[in-house]
RODRENMAR-455338 format. One line per 3 residues: for each residue x, y, z of C-alpha. Coordinates in pm, whole numbers. Layout:
! RODRENMAR-455338
X/Y/Z ~ ... .
//
This chain:
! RODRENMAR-455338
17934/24543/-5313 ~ 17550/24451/-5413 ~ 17245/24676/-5528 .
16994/24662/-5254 ~ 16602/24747/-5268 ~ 16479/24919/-5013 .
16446/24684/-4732 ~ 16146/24646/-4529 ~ 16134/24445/-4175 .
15827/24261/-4106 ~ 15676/24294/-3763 ~ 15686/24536/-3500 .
15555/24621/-3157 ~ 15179/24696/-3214 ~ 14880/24475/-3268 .
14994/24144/-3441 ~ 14954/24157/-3824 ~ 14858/24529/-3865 .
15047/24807/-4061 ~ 15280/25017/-3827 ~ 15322/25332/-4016 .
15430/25664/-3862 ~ 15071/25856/-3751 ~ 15043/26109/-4084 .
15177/25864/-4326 ~ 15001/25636/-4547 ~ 15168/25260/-4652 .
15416/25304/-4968 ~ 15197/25047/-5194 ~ 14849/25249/-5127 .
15008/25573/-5242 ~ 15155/25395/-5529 ~ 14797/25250/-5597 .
14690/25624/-5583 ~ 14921/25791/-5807 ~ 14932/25549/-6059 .
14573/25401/-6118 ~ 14342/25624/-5866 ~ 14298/25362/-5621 .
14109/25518/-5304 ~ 14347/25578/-4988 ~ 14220/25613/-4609 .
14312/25996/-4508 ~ 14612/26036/-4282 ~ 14581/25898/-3995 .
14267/25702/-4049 ~ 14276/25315/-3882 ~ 14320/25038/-4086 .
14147/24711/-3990 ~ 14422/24434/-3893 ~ 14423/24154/-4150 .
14426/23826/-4009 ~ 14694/23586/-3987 ~ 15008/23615/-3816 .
15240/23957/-3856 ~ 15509/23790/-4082 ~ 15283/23806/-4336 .
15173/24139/-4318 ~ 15413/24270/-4613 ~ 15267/24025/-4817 .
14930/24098/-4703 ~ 14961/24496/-4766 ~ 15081/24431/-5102 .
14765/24189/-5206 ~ 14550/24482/-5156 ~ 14701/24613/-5421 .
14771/24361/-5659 ~ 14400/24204/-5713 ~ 14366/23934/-6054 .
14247/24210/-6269 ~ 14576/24404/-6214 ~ 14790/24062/-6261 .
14569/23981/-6542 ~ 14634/24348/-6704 ~ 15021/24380/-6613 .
15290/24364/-6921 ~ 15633/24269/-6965 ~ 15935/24514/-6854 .
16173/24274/-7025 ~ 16215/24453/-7267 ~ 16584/24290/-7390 .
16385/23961/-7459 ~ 16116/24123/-7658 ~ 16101/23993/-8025 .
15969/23996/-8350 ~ 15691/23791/-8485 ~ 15805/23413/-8476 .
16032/23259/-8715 ~ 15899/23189/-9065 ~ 15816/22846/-9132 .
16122/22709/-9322 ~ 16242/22359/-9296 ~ 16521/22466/-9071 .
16295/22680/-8844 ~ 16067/22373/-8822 ~ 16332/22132/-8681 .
16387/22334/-8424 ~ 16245/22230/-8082 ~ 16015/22454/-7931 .
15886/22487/-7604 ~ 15577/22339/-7464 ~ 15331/22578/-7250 .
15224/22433/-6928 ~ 15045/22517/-6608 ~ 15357/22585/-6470 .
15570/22386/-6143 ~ 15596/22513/-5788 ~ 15959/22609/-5752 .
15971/22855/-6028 ~ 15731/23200/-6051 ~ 15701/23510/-6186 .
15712/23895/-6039 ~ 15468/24191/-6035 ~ 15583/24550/-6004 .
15437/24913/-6073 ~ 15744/25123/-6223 ~ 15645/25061/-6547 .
15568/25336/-6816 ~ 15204/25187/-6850 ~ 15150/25068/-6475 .
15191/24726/-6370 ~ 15461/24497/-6495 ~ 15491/24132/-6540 .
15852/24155/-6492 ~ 16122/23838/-6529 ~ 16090/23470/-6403 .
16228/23375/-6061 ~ 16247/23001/-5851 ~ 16291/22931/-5551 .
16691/22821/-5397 ~ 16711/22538/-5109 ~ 16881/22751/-4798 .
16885/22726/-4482 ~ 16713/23098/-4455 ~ 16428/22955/-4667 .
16354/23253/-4822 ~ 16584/23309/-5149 ~ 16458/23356/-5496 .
16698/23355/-5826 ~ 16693/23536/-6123 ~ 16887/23781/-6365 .
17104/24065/-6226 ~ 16903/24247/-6524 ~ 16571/24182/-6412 .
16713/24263/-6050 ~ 16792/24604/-6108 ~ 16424/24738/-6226 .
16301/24596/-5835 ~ 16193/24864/-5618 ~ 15989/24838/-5284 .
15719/24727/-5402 ~ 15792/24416/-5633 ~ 15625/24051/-5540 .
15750/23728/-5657 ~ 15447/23441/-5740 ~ 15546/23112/-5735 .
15349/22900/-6030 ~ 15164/23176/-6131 ~ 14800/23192/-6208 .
14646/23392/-6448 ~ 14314/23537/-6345 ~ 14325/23447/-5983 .
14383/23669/-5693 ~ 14679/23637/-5461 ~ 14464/23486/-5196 .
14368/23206/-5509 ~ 14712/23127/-5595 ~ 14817/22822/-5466 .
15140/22963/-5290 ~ 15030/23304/-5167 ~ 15230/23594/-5297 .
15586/23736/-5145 ~ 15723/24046/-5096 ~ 16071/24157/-5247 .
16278/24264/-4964 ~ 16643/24295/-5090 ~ 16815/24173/-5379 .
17231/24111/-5432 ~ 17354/24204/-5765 ~ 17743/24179/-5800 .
17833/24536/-5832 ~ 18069/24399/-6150 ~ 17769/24355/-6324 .
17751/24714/-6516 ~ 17564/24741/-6776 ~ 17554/24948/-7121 .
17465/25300/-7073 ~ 17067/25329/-7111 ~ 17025/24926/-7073 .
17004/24706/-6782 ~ 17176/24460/-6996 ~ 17575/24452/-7165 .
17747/24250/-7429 ~ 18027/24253/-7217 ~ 18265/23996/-7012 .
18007/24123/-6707 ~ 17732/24006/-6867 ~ 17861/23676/-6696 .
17778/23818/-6365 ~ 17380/23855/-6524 ~ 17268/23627/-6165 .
17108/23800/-5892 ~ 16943/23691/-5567 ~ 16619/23791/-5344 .
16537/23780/-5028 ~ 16124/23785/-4981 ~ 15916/23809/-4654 .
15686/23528/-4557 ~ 15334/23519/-4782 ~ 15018/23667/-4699 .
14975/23394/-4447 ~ 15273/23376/-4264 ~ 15455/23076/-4425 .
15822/23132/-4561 ~ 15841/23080/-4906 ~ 16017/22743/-4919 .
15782/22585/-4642 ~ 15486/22707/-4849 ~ 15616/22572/-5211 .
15753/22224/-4982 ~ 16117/22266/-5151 ~ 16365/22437/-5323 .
16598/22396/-5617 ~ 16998/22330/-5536 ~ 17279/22545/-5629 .
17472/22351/-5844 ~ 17797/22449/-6077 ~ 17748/22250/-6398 .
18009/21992/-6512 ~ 18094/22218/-6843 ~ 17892/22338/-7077 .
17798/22081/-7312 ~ 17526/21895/-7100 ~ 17264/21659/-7275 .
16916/21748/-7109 ~ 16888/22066/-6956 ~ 16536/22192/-6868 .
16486/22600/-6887 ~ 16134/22710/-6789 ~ 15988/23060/-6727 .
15688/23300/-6822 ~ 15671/23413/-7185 ~ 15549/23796/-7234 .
15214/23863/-7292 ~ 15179/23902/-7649 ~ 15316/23511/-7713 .
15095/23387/-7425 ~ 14802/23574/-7365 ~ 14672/23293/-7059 .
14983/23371/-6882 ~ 15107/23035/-6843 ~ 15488/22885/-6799 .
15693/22738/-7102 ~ 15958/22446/-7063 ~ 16231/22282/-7294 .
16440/22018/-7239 ~ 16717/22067/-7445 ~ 17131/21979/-7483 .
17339/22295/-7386 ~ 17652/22430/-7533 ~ 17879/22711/-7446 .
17883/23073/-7593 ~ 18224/23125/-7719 ~ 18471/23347/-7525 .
18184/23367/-7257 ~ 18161/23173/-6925 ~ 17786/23090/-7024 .
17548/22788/-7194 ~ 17378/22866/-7517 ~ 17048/22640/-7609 .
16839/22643/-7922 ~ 16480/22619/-7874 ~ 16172/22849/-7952 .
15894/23060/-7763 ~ 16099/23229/-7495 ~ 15991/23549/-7567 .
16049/23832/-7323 ~ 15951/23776/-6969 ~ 16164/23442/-6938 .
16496/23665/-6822 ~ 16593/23484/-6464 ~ 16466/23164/-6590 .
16663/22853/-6404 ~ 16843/22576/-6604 ~ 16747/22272/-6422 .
17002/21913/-6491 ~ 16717/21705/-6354 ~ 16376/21854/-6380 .
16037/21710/-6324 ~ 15667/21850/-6332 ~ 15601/22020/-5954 .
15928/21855/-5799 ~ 16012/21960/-5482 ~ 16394/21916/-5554 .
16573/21973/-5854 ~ 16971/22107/-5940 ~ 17025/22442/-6112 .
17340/22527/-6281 ~ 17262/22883/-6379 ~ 17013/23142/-6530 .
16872/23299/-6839 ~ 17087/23566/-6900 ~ 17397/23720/-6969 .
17482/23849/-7349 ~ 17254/24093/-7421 ~ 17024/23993/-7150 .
17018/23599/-7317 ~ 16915/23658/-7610 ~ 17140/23688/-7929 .
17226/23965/-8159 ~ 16951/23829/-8445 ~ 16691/23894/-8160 .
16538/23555/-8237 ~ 16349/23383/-7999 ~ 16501/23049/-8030 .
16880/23091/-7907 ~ 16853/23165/-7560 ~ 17213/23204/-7339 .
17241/23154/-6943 ~ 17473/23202/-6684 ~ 17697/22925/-6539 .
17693/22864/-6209 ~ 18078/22921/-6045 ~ 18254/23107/-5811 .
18112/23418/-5822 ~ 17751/23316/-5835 ~ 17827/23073/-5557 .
17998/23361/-5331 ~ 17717/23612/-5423 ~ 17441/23342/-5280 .
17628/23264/-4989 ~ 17560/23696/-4895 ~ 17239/23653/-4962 .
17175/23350/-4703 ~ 17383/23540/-4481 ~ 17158/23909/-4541 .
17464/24123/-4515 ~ 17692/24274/-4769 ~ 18025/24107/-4917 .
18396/24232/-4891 ~ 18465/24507/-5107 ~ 18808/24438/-5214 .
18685/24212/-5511 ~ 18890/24145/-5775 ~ 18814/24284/-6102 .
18629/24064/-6297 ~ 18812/23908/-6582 ~ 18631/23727/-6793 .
18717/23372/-6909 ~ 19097/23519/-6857 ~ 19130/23407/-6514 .
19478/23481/-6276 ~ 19629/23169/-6420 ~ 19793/23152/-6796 .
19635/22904/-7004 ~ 19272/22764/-7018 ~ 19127/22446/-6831 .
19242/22198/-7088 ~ 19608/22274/-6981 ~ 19547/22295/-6611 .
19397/21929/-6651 ~ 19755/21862/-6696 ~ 19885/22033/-6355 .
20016/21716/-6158 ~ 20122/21830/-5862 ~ 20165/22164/-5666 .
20358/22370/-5422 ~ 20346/22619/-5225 ~ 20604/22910/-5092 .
20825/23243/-5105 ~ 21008/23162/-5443 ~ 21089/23494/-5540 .
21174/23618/-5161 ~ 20919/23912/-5197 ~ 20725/23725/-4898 .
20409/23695/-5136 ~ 20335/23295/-5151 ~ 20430/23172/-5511 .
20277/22873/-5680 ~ 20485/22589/-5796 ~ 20321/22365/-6058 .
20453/22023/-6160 ~ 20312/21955/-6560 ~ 20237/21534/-6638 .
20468/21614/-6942 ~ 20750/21696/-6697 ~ 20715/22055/-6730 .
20744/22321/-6396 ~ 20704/22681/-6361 ~ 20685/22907/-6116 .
20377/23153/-6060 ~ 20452/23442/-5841 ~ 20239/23556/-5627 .
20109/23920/-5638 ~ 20005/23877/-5255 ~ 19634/23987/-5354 .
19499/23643/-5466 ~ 19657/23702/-5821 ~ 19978/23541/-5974 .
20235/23715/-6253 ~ 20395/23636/-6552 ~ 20474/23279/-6538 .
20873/23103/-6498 ~ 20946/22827/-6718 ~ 21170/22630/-6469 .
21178/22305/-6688 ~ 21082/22235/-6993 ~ 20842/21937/-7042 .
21086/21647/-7007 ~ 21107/21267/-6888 ~ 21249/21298/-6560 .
20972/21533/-6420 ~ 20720/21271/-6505 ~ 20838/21041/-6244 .
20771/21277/-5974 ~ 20512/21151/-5731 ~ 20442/21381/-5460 .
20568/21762/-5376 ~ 20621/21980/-5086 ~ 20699/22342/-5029 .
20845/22439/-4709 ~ 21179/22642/-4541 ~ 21350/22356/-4516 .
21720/22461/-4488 ~ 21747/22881/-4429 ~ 21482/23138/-4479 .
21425/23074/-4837 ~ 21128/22829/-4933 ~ 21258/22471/-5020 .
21086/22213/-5224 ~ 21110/21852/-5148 ~ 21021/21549/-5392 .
20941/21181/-5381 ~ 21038/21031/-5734 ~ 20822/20667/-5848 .
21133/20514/-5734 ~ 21134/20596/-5349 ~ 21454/20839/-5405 .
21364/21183/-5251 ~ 21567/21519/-5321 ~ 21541/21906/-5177 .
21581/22170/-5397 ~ 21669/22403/-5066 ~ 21605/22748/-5305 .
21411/22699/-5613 ~ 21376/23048/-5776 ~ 21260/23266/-6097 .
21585/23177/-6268 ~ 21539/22740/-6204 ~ 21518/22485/-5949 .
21878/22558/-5807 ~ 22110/22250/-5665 ~ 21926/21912/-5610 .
22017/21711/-5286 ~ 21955/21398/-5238 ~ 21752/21275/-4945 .
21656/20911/-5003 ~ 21838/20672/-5232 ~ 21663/20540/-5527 .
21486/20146/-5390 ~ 21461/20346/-5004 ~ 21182/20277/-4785 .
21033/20620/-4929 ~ 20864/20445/-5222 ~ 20527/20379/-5024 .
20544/20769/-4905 ~ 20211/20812/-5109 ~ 20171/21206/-5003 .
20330/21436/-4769 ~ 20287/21779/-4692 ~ 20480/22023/-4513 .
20355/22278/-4220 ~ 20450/22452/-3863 ~ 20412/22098/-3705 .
20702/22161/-3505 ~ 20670/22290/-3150 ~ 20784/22687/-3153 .
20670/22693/-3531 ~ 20922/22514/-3720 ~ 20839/22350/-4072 .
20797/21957/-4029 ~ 20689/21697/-4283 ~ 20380/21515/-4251 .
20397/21152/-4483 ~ 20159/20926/-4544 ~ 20226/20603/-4647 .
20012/20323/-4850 ~ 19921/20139/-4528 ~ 19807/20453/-4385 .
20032/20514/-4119 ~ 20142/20907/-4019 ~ 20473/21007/-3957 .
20582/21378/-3895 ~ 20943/21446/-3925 ~ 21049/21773/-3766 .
21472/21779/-3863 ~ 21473/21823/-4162 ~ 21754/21963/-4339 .
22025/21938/-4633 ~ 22162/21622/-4407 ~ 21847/21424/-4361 .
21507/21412/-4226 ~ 21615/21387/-3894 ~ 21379/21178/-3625 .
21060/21072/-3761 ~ 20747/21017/-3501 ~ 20460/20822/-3587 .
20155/20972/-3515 ~ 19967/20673/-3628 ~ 20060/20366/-3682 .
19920/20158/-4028 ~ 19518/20159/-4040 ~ 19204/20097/-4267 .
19072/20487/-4209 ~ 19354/20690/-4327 ~ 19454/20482/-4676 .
19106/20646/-4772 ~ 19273/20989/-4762 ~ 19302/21094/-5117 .
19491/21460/-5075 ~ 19681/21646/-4802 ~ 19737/21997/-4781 .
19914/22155/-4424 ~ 19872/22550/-4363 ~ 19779/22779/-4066 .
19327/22744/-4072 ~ 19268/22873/-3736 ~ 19509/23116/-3755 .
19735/23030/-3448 ~ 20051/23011/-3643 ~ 20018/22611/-3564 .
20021/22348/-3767 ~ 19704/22256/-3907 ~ 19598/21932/-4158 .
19337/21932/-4434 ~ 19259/21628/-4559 ~ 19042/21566/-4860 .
18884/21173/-4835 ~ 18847/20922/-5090 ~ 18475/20986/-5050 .
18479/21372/-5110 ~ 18495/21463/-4718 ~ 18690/21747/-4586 .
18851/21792/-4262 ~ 19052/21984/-4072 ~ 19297/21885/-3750 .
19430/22167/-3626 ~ 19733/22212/-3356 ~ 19905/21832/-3550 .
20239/21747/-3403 ~ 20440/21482/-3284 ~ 20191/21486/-3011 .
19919/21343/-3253 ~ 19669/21492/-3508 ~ 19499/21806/-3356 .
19133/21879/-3303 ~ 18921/21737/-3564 ~ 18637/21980/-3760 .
18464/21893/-4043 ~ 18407/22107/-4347 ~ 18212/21903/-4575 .
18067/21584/-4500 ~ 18033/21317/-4804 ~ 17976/21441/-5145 .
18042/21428/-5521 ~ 18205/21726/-5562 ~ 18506/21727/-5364 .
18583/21363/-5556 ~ 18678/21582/-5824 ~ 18939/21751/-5594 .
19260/21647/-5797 ~ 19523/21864/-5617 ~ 19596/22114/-5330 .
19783/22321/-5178 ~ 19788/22553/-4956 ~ 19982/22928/-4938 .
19996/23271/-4805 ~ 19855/23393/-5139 ~ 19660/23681/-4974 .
19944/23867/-4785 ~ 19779/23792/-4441 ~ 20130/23631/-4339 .
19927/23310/-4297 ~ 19928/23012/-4481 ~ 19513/22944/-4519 .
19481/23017/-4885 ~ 19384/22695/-5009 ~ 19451/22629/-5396 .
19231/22354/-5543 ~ 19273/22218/-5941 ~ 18962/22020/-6009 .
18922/21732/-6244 ~ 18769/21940/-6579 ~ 19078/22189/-6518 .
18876/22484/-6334 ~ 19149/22584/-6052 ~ 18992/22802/-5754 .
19112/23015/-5439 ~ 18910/23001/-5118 ~ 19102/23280/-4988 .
19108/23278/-4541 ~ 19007/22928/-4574 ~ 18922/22800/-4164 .
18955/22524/-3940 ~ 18523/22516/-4032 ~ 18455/22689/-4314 .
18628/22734/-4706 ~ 18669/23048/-4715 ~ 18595/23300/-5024 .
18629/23166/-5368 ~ 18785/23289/-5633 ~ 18850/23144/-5989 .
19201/23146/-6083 ~ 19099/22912/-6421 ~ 18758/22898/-6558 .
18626/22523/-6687 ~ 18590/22505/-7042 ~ 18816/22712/-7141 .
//
């Protein structure tokens, strides 16, 4: 799925720190030095001295040799997409313009050295540095990414003049990058004007510096991975290296500047001048401060035309926004090992889903089952204006054409909580609790409309402080039961249902503080036992999972997520067999700005892949 360098392991079984290249051979970066500037190499064979220090380093080390402060000093910009003309003129429009301030730079966010350019050495991109637990990952454009052979070095707060033993992070070696493999750009250009140029993100994996340290124990931090909360965000900070020609003492520029989106793309646009080429990869930081240790970025300079604008002026400057992709594509890189390669094609702002995040805000409640009795799980949305249609699964993560069951209508607004399960036959049911404690089955809602309506509860019935319930194989041998959940947070699962009743209800739990804190419920088959399994999201963002739930009591507790602030935003789920897999652990999540995301083989420990069904701001 990704573009890969070549990779390079650190270590090996000789004396601790030195060079172990086949007897014969001489080390990639001295031949390079050779060829391309007539740099001295030892004959074959000839011994090397050990540098000191331990042997992570030794990449790191190998490559300093090469790249001395003249050399850094000398190298020019490969970016060439960013290049531009002389500066604006100085009209009264051009002078309102913000423009950015040149600094000494801040620890989290560097720039690279290669030597595949046409004229030698290149001063190629801006990178920073991601908090993960492999401590080693650097950001930046998919088209800077893609110019990064063996020999490239990332330096975090770059000095001109000095050495890499003088700069005051040491120097790392590019190991492998991950570059979606939708990210294809125009013929002769590592950059597109294309619906791919929202996949312009790439991630690199570096060895430890010249003295052993991993990259985010030597800078003391690293920025988060955030999605951004839309695209028109009041103070966003962009920093990276200008080219050469605009900044001769090779020093960082910053802006701190409101963001808007780039229409028909899935990217933020900001208006400020002096990012010349050289800033491609730069990160777009929410909450930036000089040399922080911590900071959240929501994406990366980049994207149309390599984020910069058809005018070529220096002053409009686009970047990718963080989502699903992005987020999936880091999550390989942490990992070190390649993706699935059934991907989806990449669809732009289109998503799977009709209509753009402004409607989905308005998707109240949903369902999930085999509507259309292809045995594909179909997704059954209830509208706040009363509306419901039916979106049929295409088994692969997608959804067809979408079935206008109801028009948008009075009744339908009434409805409080939804449930899809085979309730009565082999066909998927869907069961409904209406603001007035009635509850009805539809026992075989289809393409064509709902079908009959039985009632279950009378209108004034007991079923008026059912807040949420979900249905699942809670039963023993597999049958479908209905969890509820009612205001004083007691469980009940009842497991006979049918067009007569609801049969026997057990309580699982009788009313408590704990569970009137649990915001959504979603029941489906995580850890893939054909069981009954819970997901809960809490009041307080939390996920968990209890899997094996019956009328024995909840099953074995795992937690997902612990407390946060994005899973508050978590406005409805459900979960399907949306994949084919024939089981239900597709989890469906509609989020408060509208965005509505997949995560496809979700587990009873882990979401599982994401995938964006509707983009936000759209």
């Amino acid at each position: 799925m990704f573009s890969y360098g070549p990779r390079r392991t650190p270590g090996g079984s000789g004396t601790p720190g030195s060079s172990r290249t086949p007897a014969g051979r001489r080390p990639a970066v001295a031949v390079l030095c050779a060829a391309l500037f007539g740099v001295a190499v030892p004959a074959a064979g000839a011994a090397e001295p050990a540098p000191p220090g331990p042997a992570a380093g030794q990449e790191a080390r190998q490559a300093a040799r090469f790249w001395t402060a003249q050399r850094m000093a000398d190298a020019r910009p490969l970016d060439a997409a960013r290049q531009t003309p002389a500066a604006p003129g100085a009209s009264a429009a051009a002078a309102a313009r913000p423009k950015g301030t040149l600094f000494k730079g801040t620890r989290l966010v560097g720039t690279f050295f290669g030597s595949d350019g046409p004229g030698g050495t290149t001063w190629h991109c801006t990178g920073s540095v991601i908090d993960t637990k492999a401590r080693n990952i650097v950001l930046t454009a998919a088209h800077c990414a893609l110019n990064m052979k063996g020999d490239y070095v990332f330096v975090p707060k770059f000095v001109k003049g000095a050495a890499p033993d003088r700069q005051p992070y040491g120097i790392f070696h590019i190991q492998r990058v991950f570059i979606d493999p939708r990210y294809v750009p125009d013929r002769g250009s590592t950059t597109t004007k294309k619906a791919a140029s929202d996949l312009d993100t790439a991630f690199a994996r570096v060895s430890a510096n010249q003295w052993g340290k991993s990259l985010q124990d030597a800078v003391g931090g690293g920025l988060t991975f955030t999605r951004p909360a839309g695209y028109n965000l009041r103070n966003v900070t962009v920093t990276g290296y200008p080219s050469y020609r605009h900044n001769s003492a090779g020093r960082a520029v910053k802006c701190t500047v409101p963001t808007r989106q780039l229409r028909g793309y899935r990217q933020l646009a900001m208006t400020c001048g002096g990012y010349y080429g050289g800033v491609s990869g730069s990160p777009w930081i929410t909450d930036y401060k000089d040399d922080a240790r911590t900071g959240h970025v929501i994406g990366n300079l980049g994207g149309y035309n390599g984020g910069g604008n058809d005018a070529d002026v220096d002053y409009i400057s686009y970047g990718t926004a963080f989502g699903a992709d992005a987020a999936n594509l880091l999550a390989d890189a942490v990992a070190d090992q390649a993706p699935p390669a059934d991907l989806p094609p990449y669809r732009g702002l289109k998503g799977t889903l009709p209509g753009g995040a402004a409607r989905w805000r308005g998707a109240a409640l949903m369902a999930s089952g085999d509507y259309t009795g292809d045995r594909h799980g179909d997704l059954l949305v209830v509208w706040s204006d009363g509306g419901v249609t039916l979106h049929p699964g295409d088994g692969k993560g997608g959804f067809g054409a979408e079935k206008r069951l109801r028009q948008a209508n009075s009744t339908w607004t009434h409805a409080r909580t939804v449930a899809g399960g085979t309730f009565t036959g082999d066909r998927s049911g869907l069961l409904v609790r209406w603001s007035d404690g009635e509850v009805t089955l539809y026992p075989q809602p289809g393409p064509s409309g709902l079908g009959r309506e039985i009632r279950m509860a009378a209108p004034g019935s007991a079923w008026r402080n059912a807040v949420q319930f979900t249905a699942g194989a809670f039963r023993d041998g597999g049958g479908t039961g209905l969890l509820v959940r009612r205001t004083d947070g007691s469980l009940t699962l009842y497991t006979g249902i049918g067009a007569g009743g609801f049969g026997t209800g057990t309580q699982i739990l009788p009313a408590n503080g704990t569970w009137t804190k649990a915001a959504l419920l979603a029941g489906g088959d995580f850890d893939g036992t054909a069981g009954g399994d819970l997901l809960v999201r809490w009041a307080d963002g939390t996920l968990d999972t209890y899997a094996g739930s019956s009328a024995a009591g909840l099953g074995t507790r795992s937690r997902l997520r612990g407390p946060n602030g994005l899973w508050t935003h978590a406005q409805v789920l459900t979960a399907g067999d949306f994949r084919h897999d024939r089981t239900g652990n597709d989890l469906v999540v509609r989020w408060t700005d509208g965005e509505t995301t997949l995560y496809a083989d979700t587990g009873t420990k882990s979401l599982g892949t994401e995938h964006t069904l509707v983009h936000p701001g759209t």
